[in-house]
mmCIF file of the C-alpha atoms, coordinates in Angstrom:
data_MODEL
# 
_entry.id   MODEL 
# 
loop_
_atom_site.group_PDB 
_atom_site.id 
_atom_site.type_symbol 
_atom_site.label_atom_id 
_atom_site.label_alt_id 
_atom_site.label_comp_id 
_atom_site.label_asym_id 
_atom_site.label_entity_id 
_atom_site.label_seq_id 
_atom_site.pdbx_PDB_ins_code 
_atom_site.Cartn_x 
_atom_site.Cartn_y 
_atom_site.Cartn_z 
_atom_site.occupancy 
_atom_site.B_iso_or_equiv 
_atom_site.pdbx_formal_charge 
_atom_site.auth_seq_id 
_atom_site.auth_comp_id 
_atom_site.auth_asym_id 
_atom_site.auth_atom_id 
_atom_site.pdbx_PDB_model_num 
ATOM 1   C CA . UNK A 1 1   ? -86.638  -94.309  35.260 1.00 0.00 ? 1   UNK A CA 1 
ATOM 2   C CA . UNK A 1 2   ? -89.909  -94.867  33.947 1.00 0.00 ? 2   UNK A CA 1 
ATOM 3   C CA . UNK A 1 3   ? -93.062  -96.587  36.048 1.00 0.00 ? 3   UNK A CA 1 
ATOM 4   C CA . UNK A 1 4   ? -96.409  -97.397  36.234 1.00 0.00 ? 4   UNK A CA 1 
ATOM 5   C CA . UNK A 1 5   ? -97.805  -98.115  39.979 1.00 0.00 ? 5   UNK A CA 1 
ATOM 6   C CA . UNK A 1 6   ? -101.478 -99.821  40.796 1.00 0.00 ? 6   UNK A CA 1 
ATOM 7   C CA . UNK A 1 7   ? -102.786 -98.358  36.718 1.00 0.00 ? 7   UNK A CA 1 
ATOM 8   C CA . UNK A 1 8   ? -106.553 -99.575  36.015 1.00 0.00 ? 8   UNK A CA 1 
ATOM 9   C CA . UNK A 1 9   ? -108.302 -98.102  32.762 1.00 0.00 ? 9   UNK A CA 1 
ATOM 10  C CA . UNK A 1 10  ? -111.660 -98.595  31.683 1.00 0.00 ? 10  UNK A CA 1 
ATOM 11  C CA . UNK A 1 11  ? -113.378 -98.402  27.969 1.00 0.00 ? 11  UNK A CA 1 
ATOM 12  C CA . UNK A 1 12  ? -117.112 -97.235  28.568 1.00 0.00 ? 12  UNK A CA 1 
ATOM 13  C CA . UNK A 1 13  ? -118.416 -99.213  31.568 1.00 0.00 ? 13  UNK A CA 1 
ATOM 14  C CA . UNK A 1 14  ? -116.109 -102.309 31.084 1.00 0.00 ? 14  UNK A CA 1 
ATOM 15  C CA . UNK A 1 15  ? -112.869 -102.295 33.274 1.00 0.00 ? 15  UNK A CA 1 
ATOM 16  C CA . UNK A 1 16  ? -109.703 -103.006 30.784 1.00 0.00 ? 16  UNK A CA 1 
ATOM 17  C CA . UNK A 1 17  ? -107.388 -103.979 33.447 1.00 0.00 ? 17  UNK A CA 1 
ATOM 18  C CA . UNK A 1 18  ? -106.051 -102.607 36.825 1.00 0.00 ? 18  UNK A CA 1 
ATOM 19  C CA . UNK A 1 19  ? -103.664 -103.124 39.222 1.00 0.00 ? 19  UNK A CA 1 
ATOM 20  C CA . UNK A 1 20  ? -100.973 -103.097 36.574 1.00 0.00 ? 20  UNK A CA 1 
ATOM 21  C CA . UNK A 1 21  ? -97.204  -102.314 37.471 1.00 0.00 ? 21  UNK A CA 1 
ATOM 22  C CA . UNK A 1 22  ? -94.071  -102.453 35.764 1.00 0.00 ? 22  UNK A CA 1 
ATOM 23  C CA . UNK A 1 23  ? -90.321  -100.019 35.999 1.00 0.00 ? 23  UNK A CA 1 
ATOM 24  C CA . UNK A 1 24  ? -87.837  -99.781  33.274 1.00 0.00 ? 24  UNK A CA 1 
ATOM 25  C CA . UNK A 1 25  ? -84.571  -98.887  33.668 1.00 0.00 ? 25  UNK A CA 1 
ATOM 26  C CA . UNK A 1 26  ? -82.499  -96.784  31.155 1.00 0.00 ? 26  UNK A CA 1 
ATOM 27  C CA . UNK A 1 27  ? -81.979  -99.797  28.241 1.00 0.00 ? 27  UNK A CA 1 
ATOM 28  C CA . UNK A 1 28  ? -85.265  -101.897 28.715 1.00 0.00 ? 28  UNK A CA 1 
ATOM 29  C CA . UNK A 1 29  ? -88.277  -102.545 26.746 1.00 0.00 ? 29  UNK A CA 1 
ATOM 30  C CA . UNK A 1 30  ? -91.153  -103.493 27.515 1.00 0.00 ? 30  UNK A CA 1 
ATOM 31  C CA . UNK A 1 31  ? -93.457  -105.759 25.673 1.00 0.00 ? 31  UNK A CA 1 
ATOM 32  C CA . UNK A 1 32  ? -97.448  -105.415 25.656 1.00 0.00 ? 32  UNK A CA 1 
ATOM 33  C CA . UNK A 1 33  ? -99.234  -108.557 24.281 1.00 0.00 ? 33  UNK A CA 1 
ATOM 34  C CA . UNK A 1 34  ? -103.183 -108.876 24.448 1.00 0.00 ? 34  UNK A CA 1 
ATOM 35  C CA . UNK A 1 35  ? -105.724 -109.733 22.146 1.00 0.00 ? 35  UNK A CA 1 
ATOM 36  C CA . UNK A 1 36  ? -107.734 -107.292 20.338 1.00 0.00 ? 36  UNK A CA 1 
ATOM 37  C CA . UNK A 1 37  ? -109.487 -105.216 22.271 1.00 0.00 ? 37  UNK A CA 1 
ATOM 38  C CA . UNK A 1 38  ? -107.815 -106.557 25.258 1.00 0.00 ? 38  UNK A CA 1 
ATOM 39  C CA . UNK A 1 39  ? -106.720 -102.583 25.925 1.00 0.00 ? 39  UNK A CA 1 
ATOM 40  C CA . UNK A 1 40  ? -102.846 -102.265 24.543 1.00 0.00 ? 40  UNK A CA 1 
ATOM 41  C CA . UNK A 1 41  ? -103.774 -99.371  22.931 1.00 0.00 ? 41  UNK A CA 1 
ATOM 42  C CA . UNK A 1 42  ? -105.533 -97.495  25.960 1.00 0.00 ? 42  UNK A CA 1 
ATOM 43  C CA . UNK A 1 43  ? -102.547 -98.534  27.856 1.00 0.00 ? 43  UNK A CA 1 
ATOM 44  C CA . UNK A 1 44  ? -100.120 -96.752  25.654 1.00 0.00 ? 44  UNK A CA 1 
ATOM 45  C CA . UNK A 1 45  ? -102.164 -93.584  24.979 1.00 0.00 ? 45  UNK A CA 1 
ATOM 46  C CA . UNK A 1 46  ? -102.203 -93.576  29.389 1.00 0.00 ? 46  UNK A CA 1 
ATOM 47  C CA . UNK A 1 47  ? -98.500  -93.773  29.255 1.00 0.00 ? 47  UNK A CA 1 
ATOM 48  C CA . UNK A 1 48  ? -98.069  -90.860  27.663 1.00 0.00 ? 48  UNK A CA 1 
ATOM 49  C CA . UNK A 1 49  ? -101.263 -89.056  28.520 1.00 0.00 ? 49  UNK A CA 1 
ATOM 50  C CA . UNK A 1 50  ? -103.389 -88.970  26.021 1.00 0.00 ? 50  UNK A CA 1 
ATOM 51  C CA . UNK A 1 51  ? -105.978 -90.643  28.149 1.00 0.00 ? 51  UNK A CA 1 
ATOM 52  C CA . UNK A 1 52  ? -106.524 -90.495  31.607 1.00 0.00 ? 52  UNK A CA 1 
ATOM 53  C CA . UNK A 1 53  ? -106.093 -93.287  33.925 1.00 0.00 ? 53  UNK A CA 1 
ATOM 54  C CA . UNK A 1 54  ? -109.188 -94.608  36.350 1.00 0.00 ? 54  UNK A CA 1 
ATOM 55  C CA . UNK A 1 55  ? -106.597 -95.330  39.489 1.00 0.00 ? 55  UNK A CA 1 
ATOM 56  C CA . UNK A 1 56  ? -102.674 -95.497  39.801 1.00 0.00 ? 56  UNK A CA 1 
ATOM 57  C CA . UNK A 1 57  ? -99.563  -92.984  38.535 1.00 0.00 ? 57  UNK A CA 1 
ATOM 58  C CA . UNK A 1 58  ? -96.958  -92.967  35.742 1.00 0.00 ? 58  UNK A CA 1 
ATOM 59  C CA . UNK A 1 59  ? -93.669  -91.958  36.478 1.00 0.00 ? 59  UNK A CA 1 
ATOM 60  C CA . UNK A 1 60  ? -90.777  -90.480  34.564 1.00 0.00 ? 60  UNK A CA 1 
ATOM 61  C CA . UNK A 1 61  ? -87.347  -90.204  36.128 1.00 0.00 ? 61  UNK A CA 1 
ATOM 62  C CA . UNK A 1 62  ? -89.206  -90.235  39.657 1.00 0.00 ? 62  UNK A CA 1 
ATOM 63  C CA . UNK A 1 63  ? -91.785  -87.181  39.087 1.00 0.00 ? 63  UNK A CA 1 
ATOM 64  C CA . UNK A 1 64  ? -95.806  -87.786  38.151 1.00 0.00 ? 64  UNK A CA 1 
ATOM 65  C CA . UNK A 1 65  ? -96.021  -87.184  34.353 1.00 0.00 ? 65  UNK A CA 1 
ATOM 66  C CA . UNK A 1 66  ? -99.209  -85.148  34.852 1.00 0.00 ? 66  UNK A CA 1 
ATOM 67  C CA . UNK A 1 67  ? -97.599  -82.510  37.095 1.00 0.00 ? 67  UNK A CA 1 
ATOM 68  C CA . UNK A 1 68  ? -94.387  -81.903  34.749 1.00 0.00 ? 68  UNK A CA 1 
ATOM 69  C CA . UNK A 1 69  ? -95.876  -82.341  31.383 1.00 0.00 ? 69  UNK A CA 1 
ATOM 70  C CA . UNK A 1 70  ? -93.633  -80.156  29.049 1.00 0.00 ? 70  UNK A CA 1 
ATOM 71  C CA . UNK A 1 71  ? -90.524  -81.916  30.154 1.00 0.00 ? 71  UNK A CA 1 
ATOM 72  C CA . UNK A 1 72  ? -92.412  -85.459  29.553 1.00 0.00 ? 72  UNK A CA 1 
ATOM 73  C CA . UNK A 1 73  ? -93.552  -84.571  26.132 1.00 0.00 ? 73  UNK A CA 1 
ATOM 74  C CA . UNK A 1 74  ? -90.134  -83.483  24.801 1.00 0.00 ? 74  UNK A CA 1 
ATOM 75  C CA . UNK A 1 75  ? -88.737  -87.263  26.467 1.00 0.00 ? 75  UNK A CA 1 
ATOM 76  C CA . UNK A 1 76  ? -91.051  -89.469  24.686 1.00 0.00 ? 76  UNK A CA 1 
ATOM 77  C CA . UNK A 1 77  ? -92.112  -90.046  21.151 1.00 0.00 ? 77  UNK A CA 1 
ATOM 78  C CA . UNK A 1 78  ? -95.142  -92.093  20.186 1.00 0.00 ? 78  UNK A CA 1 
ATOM 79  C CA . UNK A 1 79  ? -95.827  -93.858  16.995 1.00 0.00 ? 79  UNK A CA 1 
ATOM 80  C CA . UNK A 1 80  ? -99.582  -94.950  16.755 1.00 0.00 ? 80  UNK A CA 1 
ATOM 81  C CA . UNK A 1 81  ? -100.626 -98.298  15.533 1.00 0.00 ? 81  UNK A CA 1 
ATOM 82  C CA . UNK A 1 82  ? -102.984 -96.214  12.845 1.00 0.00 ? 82  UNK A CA 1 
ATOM 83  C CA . UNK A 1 83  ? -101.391 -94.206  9.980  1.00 0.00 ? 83  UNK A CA 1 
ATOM 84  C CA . UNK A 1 84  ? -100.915 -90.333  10.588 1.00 0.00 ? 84  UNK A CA 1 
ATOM 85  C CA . UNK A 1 85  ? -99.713  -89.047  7.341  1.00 0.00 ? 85  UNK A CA 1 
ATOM 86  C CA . UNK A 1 86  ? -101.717 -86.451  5.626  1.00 0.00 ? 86  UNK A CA 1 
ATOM 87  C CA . UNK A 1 87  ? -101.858 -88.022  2.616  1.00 0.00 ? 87  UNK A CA 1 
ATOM 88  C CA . UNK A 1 88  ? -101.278 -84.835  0.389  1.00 0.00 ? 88  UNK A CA 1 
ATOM 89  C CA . UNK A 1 89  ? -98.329  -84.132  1.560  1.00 0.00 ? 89  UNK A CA 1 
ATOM 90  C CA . UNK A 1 90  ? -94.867  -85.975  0.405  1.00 0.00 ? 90  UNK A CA 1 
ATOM 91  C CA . UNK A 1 91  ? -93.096  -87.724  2.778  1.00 0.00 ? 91  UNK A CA 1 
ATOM 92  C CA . UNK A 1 92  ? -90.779  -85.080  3.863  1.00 0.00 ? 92  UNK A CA 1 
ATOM 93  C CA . UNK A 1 93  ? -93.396  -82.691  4.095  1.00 0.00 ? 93  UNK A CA 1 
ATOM 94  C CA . UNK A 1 94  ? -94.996  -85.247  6.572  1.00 0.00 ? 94  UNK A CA 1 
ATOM 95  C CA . UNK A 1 95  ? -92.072  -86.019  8.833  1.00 0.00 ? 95  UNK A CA 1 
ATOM 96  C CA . UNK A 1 96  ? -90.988  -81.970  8.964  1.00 0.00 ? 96  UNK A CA 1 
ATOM 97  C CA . UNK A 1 97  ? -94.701  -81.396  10.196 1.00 0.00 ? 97  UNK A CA 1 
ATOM 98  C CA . UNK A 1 98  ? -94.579  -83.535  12.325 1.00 0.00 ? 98  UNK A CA 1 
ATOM 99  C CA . UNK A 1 99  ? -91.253  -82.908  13.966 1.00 0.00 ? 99  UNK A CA 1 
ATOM 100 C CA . UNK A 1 100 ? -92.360  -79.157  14.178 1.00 0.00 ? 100 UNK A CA 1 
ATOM 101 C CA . UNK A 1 101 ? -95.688  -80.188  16.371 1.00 0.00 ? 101 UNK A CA 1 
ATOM 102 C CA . UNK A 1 102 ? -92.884  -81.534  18.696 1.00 0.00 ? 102 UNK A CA 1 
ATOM 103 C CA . UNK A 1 103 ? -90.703  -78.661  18.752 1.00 0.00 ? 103 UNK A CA 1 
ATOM 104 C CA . UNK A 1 104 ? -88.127  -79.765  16.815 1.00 0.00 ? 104 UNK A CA 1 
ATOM 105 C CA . UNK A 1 105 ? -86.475  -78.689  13.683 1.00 0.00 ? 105 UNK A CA 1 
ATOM 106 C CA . UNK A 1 106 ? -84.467  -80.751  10.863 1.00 0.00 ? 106 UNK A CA 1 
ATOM 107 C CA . UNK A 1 107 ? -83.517  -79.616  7.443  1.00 0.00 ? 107 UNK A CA 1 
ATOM 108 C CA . UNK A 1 108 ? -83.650  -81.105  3.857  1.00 0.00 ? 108 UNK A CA 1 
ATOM 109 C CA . UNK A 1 109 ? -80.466  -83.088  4.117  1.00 0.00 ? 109 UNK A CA 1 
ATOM 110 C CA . UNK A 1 110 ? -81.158  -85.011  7.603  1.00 0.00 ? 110 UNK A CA 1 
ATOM 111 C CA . UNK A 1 111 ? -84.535  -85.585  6.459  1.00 0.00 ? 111 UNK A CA 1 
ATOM 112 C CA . UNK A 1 112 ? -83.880  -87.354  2.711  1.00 0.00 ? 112 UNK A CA 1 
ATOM 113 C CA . UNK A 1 113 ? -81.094  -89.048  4.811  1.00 0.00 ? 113 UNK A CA 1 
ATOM 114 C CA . UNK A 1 114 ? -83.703  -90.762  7.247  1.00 0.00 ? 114 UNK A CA 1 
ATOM 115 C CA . UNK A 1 115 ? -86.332  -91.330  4.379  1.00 0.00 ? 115 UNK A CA 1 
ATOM 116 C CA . UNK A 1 116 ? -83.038  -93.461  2.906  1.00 0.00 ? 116 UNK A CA 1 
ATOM 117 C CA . UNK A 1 117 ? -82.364  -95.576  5.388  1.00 0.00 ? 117 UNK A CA 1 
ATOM 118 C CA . UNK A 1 118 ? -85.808  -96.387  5.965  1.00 0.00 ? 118 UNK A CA 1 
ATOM 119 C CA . UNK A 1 119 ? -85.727  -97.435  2.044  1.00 0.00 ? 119 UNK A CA 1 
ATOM 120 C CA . UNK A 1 120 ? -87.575  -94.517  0.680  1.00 0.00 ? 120 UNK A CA 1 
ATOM 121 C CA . UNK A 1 121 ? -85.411  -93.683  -1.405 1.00 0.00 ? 121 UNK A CA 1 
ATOM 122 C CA . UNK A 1 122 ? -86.850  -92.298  -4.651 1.00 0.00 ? 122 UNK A CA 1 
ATOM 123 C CA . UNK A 1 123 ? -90.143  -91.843  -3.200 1.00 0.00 ? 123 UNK A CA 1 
ATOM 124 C CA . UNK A 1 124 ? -89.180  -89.096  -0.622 1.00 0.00 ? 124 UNK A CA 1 
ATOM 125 C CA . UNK A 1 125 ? -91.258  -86.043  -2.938 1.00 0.00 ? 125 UNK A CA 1 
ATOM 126 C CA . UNK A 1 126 ? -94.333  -88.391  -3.554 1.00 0.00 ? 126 UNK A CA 1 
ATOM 127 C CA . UNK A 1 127 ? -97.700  -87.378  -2.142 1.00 0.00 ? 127 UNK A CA 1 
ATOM 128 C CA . UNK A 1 128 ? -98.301  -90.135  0.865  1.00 0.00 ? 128 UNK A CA 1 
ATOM 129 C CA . UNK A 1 129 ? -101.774 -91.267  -1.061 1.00 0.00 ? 129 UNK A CA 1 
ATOM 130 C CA . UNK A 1 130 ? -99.885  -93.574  -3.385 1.00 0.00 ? 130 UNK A CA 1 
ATOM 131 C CA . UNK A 1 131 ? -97.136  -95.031  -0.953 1.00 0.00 ? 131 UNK A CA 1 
ATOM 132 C CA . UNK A 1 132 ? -98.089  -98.729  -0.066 1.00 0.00 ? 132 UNK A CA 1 
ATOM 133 C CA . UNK A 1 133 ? -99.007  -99.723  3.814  1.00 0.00 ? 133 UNK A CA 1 
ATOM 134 C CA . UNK A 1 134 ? -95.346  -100.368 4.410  1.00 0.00 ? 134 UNK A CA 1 
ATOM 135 C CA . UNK A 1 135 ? -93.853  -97.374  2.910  1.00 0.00 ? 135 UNK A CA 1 
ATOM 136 C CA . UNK A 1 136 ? -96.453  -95.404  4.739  1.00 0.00 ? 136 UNK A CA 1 
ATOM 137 C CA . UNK A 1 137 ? -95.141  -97.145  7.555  1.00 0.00 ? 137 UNK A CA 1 
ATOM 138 C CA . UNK A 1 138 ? -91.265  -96.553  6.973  1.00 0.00 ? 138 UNK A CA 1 
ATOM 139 C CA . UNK A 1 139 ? -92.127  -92.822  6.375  1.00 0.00 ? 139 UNK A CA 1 
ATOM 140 C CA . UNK A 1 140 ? -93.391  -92.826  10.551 1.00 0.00 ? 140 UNK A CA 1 
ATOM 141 C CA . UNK A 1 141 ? -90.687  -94.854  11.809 1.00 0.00 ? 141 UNK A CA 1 
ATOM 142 C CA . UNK A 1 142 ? -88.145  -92.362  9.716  1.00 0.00 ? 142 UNK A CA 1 
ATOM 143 C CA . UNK A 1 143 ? -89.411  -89.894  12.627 1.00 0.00 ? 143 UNK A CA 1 
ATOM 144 C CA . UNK A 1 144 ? -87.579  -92.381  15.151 1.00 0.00 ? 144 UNK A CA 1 
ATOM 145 C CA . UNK A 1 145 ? -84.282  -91.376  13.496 1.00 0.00 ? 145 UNK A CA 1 
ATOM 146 C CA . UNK A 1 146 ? -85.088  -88.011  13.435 1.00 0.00 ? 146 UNK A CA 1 
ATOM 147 C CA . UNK A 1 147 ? -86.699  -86.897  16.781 1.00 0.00 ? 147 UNK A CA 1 
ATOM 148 C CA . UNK A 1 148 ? -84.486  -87.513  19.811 1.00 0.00 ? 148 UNK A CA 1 
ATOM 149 C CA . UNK A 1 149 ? -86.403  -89.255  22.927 1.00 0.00 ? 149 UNK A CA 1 
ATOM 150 C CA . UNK A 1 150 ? -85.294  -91.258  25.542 1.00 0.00 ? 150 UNK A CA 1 
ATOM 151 C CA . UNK A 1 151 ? -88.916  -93.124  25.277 1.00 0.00 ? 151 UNK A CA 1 
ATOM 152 C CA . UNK A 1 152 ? -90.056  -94.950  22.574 1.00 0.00 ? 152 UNK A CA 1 
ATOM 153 C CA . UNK A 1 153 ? -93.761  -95.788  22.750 1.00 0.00 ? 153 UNK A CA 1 
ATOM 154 C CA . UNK A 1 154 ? -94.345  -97.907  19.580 1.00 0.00 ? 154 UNK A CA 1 
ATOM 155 C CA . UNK A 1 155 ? -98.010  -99.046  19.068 1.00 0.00 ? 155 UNK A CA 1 
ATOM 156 C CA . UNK A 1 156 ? -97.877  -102.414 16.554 1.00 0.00 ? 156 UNK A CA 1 
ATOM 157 C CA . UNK A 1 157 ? -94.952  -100.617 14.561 1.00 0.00 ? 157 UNK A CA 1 
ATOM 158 C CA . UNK A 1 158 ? -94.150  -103.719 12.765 1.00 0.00 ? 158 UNK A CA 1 
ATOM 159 C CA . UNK A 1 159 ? -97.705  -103.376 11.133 1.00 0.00 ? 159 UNK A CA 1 
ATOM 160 C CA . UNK A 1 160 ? -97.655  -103.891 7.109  1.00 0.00 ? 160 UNK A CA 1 
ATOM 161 C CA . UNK A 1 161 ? -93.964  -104.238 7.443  1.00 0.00 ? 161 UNK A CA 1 
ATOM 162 C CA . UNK A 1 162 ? -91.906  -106.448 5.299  1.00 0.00 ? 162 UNK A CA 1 
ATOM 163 C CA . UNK A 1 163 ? -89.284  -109.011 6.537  1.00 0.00 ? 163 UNK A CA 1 
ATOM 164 C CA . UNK A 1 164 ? -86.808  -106.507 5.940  1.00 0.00 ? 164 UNK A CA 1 
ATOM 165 C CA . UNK A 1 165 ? -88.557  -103.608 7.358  1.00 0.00 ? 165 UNK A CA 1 
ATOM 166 C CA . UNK A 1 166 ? -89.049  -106.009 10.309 1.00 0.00 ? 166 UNK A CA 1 
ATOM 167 C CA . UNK A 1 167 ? -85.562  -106.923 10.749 1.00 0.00 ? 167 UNK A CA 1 
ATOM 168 C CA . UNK A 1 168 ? -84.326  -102.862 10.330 1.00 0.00 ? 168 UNK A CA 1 
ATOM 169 C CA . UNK A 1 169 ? -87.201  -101.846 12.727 1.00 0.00 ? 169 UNK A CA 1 
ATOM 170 C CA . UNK A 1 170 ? -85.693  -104.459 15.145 1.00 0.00 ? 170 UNK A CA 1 
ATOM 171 C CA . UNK A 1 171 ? -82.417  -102.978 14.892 1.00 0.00 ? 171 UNK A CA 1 
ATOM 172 C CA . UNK A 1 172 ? -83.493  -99.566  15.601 1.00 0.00 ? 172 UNK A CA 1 
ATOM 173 C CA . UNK A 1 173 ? -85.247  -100.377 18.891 1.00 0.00 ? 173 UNK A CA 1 
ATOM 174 C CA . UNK A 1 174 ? -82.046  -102.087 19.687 1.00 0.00 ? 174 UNK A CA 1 
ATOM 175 C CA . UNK A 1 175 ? -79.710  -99.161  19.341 1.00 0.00 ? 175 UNK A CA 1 
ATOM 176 C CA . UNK A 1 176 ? -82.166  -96.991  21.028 1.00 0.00 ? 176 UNK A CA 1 
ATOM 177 C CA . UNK A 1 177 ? -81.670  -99.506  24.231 1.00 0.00 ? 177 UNK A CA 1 
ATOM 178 C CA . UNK A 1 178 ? -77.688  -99.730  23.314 1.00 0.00 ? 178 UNK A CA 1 
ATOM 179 C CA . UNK A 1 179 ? -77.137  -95.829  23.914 1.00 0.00 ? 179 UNK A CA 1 
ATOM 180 C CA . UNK A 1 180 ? -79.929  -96.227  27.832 1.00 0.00 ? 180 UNK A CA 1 
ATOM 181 C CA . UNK A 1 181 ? -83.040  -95.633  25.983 1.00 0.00 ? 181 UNK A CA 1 
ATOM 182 C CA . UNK A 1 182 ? -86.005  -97.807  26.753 1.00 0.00 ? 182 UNK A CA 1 
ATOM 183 C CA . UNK A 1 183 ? -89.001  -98.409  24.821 1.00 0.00 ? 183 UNK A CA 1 
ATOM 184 C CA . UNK A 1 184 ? -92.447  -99.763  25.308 1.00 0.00 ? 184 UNK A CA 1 
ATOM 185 C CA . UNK A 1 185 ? -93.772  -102.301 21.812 1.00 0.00 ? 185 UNK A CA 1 
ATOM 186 C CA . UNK A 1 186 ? -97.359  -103.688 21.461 1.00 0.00 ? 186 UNK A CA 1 
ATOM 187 C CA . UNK A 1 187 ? -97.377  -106.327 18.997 1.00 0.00 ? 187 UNK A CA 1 
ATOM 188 C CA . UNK A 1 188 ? -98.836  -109.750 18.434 1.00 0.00 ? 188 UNK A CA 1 
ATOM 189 C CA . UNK A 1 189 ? -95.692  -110.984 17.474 1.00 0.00 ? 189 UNK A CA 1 
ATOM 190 C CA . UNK A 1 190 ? -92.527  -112.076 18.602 1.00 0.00 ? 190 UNK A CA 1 
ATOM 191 C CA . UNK A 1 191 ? -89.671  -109.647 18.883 1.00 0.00 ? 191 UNK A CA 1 
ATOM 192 C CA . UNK A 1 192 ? -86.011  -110.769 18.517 1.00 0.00 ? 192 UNK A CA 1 
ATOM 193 C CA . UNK A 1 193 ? -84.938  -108.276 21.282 1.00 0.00 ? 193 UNK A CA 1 
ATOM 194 C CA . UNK A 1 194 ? -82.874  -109.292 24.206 1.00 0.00 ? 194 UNK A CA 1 
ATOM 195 C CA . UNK A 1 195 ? -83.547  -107.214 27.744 1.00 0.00 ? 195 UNK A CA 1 
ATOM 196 C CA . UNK A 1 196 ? -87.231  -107.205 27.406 1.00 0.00 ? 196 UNK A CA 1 
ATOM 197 C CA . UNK A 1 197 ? -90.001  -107.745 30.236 1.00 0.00 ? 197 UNK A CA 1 
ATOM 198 C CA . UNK A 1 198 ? -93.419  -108.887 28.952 1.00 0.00 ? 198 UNK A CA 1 
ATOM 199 C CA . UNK A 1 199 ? -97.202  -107.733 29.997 1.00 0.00 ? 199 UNK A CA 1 
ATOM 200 C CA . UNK A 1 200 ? -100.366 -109.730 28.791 1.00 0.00 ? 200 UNK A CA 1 
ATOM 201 C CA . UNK A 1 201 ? -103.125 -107.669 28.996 1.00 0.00 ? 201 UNK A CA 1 
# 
């Protein structure tokens, strides 16, 4: 369903890695550890083609992700390790941007509903600038609720989170994989998930 065949990147003149292969089948995750610096992050942003790989292919569902792009895009969503809110904007002014730069739609009542679960509640018409680290957080993982994808490319999600924002988090990747979706996680930490295959970069 989804794989990566012979992939080398490079940062400047200094290689990152190459010769890196994995597949995932519908209801797998995959886990990227490395240290800093060690390229998780160039590895992800390749996955889904924001940057371009030096050798190797990415496949989704058996065709090259650079020669049926549009169809890729709307199977994958990607949370970055780095906060994307504008921080004017309230929360569900954030996620409804955001889900419109995708192509998709949701109105007032789905959206308060995800800010909710994610434990927003109260804080959903507050300009982003005075949420905390982990609310800001909550308010881009609400998009995982939100935005359907069979691909989940999470880039240190559990980042500023709380135990409990931890422990939900962990629960959401797991009903993605419960209903065939698969994911791929950096994160310098372990992850109470069953199913998964590990990469050290």
């Amino acid at each position: 369903m989804f794989t990566a065949t012979d992939l080398a990147c490079s940062r400047g003149e200094r290689r990152l890695f190459e010769g890196l292969n994995f597949s995932l089948e519908p209801g797998e995750w995959l886990h990227v550890k490395g240290e800093n610096g060690a390229g998780k992050t160039t590895l992800l942003r390749t996955l889904i083609g924001l940057s371009p790989a030096d050798e190797g292919e990415v496949r989704w569902r058996g065709a090259d992700t650079r020669e049926d792009t549009d169809d890729y895009r709307r199977a994958f969503v990607y949370l970055g390790h780095q906060s994307a809110l504008k921080e004017e904007l309230t929360p569900i002014e954030n996620l409804r941007l955001t889900l419109a730069l995708d192509g998709f739609a949701a109105d007032d009542e789905h959206l308060l509903d995800a800010l909710r679960r994610m434990g927003l509640r109260g804080r959903e018409n507050l300009p982003a600038r005075v949420l905390s680290a982990g609310q800001k957080r909550r308010v881009l993982l609400a998009r995982l609720l939100l935005r359907p994808a069979d691909l989940w490319v999470l880039d240190e999600p559990f980042n500023a989170l709380d135990a409990a924002g931890i422990a939900l988090l962990c629960t959401m990747i797991g009903g993605h994989l419960d209903v065939g979706g698969i994911a791929v996680v950096t994160s310098h930490q372990v992850i109470p998930l069953p199913r998964g295959q590990e990469l050290a970069l």
